[in-house]
C-alpha positions in Angstrom: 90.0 34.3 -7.8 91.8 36.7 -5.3 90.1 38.0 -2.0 88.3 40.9 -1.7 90.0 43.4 -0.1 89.6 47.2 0.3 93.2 47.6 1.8 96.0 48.3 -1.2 99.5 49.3 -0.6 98.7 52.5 -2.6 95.6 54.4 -3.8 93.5 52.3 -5.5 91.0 52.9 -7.4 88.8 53.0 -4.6 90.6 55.3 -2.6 90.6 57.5 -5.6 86.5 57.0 -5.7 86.0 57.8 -2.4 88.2 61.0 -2.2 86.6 62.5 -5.6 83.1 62.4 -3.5 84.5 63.9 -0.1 86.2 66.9 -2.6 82.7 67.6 -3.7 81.0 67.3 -1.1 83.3 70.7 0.3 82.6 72.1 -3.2 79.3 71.7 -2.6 78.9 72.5 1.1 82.4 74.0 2.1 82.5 77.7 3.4 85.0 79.7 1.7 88.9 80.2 3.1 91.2 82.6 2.4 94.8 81.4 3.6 97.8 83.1 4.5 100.6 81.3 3.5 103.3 81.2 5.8 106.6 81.3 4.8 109.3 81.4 7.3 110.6 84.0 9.5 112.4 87.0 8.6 116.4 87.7 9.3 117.7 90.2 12.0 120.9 91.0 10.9 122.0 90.5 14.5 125.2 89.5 15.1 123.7 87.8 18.2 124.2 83.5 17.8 121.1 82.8 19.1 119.3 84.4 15.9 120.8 82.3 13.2 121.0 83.7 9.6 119.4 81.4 7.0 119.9 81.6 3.7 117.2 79.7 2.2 113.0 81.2 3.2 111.9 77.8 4.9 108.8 77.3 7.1 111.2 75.0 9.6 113.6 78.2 9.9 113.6 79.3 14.1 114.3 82.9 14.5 114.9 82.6 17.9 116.9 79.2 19.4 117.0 80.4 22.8 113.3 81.2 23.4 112.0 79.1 20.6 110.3 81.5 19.5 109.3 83.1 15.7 108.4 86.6 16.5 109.0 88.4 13.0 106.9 86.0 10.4 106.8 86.2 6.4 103.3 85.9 5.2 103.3 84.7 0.8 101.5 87.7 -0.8 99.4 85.4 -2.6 96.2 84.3 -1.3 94.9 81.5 -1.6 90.9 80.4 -1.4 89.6 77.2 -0.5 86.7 75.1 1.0 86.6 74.1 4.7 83.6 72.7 7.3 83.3 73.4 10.9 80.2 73.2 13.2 78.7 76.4 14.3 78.1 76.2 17.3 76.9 79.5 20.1 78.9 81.1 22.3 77.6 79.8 25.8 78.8 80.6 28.8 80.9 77.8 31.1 78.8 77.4 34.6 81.0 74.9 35.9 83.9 76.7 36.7 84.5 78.9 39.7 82.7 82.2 38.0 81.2 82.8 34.7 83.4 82.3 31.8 82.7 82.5 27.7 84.2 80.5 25.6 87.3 81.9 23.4 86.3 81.3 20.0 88.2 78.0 19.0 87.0 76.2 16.0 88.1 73.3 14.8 88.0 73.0 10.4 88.6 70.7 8.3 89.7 70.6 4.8 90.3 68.2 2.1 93.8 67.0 2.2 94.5 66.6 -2.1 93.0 69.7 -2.2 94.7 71.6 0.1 97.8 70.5 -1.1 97.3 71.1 -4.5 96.7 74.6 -4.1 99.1 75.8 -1.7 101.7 73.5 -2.0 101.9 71.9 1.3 99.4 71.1 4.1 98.4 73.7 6.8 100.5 74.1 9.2 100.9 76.1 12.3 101.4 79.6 11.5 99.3 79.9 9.1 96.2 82.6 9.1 92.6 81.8 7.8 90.1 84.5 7.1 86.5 83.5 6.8 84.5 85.7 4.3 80.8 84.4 5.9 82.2 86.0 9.4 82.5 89.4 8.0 80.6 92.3 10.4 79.0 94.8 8.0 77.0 96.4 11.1 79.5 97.2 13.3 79.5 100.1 16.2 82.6 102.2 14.8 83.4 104.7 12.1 85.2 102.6 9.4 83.3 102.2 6.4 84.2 98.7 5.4 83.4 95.5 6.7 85.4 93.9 9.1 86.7 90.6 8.4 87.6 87.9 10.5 91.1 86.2 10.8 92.0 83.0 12.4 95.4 81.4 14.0 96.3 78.0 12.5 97.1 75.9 16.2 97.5 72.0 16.0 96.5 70.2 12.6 96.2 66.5 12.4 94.1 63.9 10.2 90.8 64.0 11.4 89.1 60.6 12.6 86.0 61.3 10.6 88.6 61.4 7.8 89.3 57.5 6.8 87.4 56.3 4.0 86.8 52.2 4.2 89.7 51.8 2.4 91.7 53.1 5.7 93.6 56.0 3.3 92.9 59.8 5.2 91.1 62.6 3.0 90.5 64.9 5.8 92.7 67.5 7.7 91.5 68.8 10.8 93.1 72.4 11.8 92.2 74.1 15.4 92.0 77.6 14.7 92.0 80.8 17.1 91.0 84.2 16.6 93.8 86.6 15.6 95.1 89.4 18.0 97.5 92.0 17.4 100.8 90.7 17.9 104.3 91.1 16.4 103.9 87.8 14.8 101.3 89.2 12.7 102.5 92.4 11.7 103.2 91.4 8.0 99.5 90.7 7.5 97.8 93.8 9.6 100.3 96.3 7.9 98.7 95.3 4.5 97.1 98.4 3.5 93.4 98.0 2.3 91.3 101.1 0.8 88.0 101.9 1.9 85.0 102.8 -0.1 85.5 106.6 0.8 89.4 106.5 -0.6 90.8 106.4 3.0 93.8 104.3 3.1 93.3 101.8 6.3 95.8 99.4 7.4 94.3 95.8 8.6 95.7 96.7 11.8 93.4 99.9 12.3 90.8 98.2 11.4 90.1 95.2 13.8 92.9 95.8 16.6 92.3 97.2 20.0 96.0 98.1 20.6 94.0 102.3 20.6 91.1 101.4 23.1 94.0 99.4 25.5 95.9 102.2 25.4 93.0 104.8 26.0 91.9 102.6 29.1 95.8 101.9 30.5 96.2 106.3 30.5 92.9 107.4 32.2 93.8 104.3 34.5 97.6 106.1 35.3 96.2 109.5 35.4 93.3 108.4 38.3 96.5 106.3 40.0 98.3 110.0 39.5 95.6 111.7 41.8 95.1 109.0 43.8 98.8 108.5 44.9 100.8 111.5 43.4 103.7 110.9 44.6 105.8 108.1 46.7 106.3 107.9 50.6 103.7 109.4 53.4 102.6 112.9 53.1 102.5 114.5 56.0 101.6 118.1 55.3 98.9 117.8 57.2 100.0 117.1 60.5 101.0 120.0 62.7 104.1 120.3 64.2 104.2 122.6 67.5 107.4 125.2 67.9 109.9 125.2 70.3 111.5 127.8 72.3 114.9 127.3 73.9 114.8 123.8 73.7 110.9 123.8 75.6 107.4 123.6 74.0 105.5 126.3 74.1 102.3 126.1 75.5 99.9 128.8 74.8 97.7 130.5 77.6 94.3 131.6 77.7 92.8 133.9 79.8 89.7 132.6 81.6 87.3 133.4 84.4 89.2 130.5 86.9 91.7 133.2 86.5 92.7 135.7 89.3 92.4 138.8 86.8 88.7 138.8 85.6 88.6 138.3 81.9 86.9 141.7 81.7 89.9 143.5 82.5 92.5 142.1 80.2 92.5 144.6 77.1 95.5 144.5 74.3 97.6 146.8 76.3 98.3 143.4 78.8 99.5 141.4 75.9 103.6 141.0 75.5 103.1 140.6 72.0 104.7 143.1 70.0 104.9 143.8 66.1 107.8 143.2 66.0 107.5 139.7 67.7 108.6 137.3 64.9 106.7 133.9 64.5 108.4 131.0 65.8 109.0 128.2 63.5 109.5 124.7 64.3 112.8 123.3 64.0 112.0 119.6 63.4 109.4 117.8 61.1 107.7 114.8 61.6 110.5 111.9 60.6 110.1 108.2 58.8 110.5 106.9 55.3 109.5 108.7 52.7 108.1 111.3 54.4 110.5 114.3 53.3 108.7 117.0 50.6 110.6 119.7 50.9 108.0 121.9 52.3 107.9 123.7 55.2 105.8 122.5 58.5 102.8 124.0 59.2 102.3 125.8 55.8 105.2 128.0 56.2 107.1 130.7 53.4 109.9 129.2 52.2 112.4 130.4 49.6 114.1 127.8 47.0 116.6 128.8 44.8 120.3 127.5 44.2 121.8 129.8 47.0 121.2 131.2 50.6 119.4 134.1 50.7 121.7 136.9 51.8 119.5 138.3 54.4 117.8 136.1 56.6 116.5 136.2 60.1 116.0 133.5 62.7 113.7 130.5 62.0 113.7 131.3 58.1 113.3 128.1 55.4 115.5 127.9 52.3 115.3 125.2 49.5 118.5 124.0 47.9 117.6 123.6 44.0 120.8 122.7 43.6 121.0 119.8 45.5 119.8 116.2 44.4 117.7 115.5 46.4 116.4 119.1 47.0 117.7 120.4 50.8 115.6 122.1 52.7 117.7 124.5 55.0 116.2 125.8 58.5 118.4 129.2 59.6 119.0 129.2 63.7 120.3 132.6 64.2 124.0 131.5 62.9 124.2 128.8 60.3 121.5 127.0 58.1 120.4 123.2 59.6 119.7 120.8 57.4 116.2 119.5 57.7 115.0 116.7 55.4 115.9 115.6 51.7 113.1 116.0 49.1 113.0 112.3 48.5 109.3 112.0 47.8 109.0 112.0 44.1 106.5 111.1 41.3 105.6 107.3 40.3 105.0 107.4 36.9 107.9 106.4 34.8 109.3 109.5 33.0 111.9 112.5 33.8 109.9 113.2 37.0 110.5 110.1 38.4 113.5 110.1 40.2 113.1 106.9 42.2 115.8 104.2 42.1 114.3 101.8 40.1 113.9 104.7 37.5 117.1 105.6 37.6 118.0 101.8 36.9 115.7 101.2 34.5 116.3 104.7 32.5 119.8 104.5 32.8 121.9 106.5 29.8 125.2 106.9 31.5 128.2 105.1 29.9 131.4 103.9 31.0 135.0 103.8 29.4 137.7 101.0 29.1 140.7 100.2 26.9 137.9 98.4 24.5 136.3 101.6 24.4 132.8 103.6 25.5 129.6 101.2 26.5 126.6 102.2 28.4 126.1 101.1 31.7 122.5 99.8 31.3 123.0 96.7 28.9 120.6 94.0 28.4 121.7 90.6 29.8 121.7 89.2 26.1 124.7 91.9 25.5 126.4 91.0 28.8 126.2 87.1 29.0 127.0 86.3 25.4 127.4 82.3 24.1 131.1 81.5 23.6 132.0 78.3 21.5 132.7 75.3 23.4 136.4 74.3 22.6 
């Protein structure tokens, strides 16, 4: 008589017992899944050798060898519905940390491994994406009239502990799942269009992302930064600057009872001020970095435009249009002095934004050789290119 043993080099008939009543046990008590298959990673048609071309759709296909990365995914069209189990558990928050934190929605499912593989083919893998239909929010605060549903990342996968049956054969696969976000990586599923109950067509991506909200909240954040600080440097319109007069300052006098004239009997005819006295206008502005506007001290007229003005008197501001920076010109009398360079500009990146870093970043010169015409800004993926090894 041979020994009893539960151990077989294959599935016995035991293994084949056991795993009949863990699949219905997830018939019976499984939620239900809908997967998204994941097939591989799309080609680029870049000539560029860390992008291979692959010829054959495979899920072990790397779009990207350098950055090991899979940005452009290819989801099957098919989907497929199974049974999984996860514990429910609340959202708590974490008191033991520095600060209050929530948890971020991980769950960890399992499914049954013959199962699994019999309907899609392969196990779950990394990559894939899990919708769970019990999750759905029929009540939500927003204007779409559908339910939203609930899609989950695929992470790690492994056999699960709880898995092995006495005969020490798996029948379990455990899969840690993450809630999805709105990412390139999932573009092929969130473009899917879905119609609503009113005949609206809604793409999944309208539907549960927050790309529009983000993007609401990053402009009104720029626009107060725009009012805040408008523009680069230290403005210093406000600070007065006091005239000269043949190379002295000029320091008003007052008349006052300390004086030897009583104050009674000054009247306007005592005044040397004439109308035809012009004002004097300071011939200097209060230096440093950044500080040039192109605005006259003290509030004073200036003209702009891309010449001189032909008539000018003493003392007079003129802004250089045509210069870049703007100039602004001061006339002594005899020739126009260069004051300051309108160097202060705008922060926000766009055609107002003459900074250097702008003019870096935004860039659309180009250049010419004997190999032809290339732009000057060029990415360091186009300028440090892989050459065989031989």
């Amino acid at each position: 008589m041979p020994r009893l043993s539960l151990w077989k080099d294959s599935h016995s008939n035991d293994y084949k017992f056991h795993d009949r009543r863990i699949s219905e046990m997830f018939t019976i008590g499984g939620t239900g899944v809908l997967i998204h298959k994941y097939l591989g990673t799309t080609n680029q048609g870049s000539t560029d050798l860390t992008q291979p071309q692959y010829t054959n759709q495979s899920e072990q296909n790397i779009q990207d060898v350098l950055f090991l990365e899979n940005r452009d995914r290819k989801y099957d069209t098919t989907v497929y519905s199974m049974r999984g189990i996860y514990q429910v558990s609340d959202s708590d928050f974490d008191l033991t940390q520095f600060g209050l934190f929530l948890a971020t929605g991980t769950l960890f499912m399992t499914f049954h491994i013959n199962d699994m593989v019999e309907m899609i083919g392969r196990k779950i893998m990394s990559g894939d994406v899990i919708e769970l239909m019990h999750l759905k929010e029929y009540d939500a605060l927003n204007d779409v009239p559908m339910a939203l549903k609930r899609f989950f990342i695929v992470g790690d996968c492994s056999r699960a502990s709880e898995g092995f049956s006495a005969t020490w054969w798996p029948h379990l696969w455990r899969c840690k799942i993450n809630p999805l976000v709105d990412s390139q990586e999932y573009k092929d599923i969130l473009n899917k269009l879905e119609t609503a109950s009113t005949g609206e067509d809604l793409s999944l991506r309208d539907v549960i992302s927050t790309y529009n909200k983000y993007t609401d909240i990053n402009d009104a954040v720029v626009s107060q930064a725009e009012v805040n600080v408008p523009q680069s440097g230290y403005d210093t319109s406000m600070i007065y600057t006091q005239a000269k007069n043949s190379g002295e300052r000029i320091t008003p006098s007052l008349v006052t009872t300390a004086d030897n004239v009583s104050a009674m009997s000054a009247d306007a005819s005592a005044s040397t001020t004439s109308a035809d006295t012009q004002l004097l206008t300071p011939d200097a502005k209060v230096s440093g970095y950044l500080t040039g506007d192109g605005i006259a001290p003290n509030g004073l007229p200036v003209q702009s435009g891309i010449t001189f003005p032909i008539e000018a008197s003493s003392g007079d501001y003129c802004l250089r249009l045509d210069y870049s920076p703007n100039r602004l010109f001061r006339y002594d009398g005899k020739r126009w002095v260069k004051m300051e360079d309108a160097v202060r500009t705008t922060l926000t990146p766009g055609v107002q934004n003459k900074t250097l870093r702008s003019g870096f970043v935004n860039n659309q010169a180009t250049y010419a050789d004997h190999n032809g015409t290339h732009e000057q800004r060029q990415g360091l993926s186009q300028a440090l290119k892989p050459r065989a090894d031989n």
